[in-house]
C-alpha positions, -999 to 999 in steps of 0.1 A, spaced: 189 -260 -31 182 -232 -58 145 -235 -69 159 -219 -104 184 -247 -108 157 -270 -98 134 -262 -127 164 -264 -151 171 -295 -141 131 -314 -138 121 -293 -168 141 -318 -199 131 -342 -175 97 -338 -176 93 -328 -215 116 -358 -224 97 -382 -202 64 -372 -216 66 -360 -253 72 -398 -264 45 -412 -242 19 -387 -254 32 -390 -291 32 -426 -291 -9 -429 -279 -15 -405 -309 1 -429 -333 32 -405 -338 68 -417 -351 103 -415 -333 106 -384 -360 74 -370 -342 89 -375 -305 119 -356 -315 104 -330 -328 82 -326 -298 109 -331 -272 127 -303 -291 102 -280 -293 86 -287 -258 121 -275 -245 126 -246 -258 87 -233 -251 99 -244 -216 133 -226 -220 114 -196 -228 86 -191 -205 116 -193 -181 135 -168 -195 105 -147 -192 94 -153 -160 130 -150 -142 144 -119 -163 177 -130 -162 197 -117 -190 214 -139 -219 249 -152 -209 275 -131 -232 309 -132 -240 329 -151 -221 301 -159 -198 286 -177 -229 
């Protein structure tokens, strides 16, 4: 298996699955959790775009 498709897959994974447990022991709402799985996601989706230096898909690729 691809270790790249393997971080795309376990990284939503792992923001979704923890955003609302860490939000909810600060006292945060469901808008809170949202906002944090949102924004957890794409921090993750660009640290990878970083790291791997693939290029963003154009055109018909996109």
């Amino acid at each position: 298996m691809n270790l790249v498709a393997l971080l795309i897959g376990l990284g939503p994974l792992i923001g979704w699955g923890l955003f609302p447990t860490i939000t909810s022991k600060f006292g945060g709402k469901p808008v809170n959790q949202i906002i944090g799985a949102t924004v957890g996601t794409l921090i993750f989706a660009f640290v990878f775009f970083i790291s791997t230096g693939h290029g963003f898909p154009t055109g018909m690729d996109l």
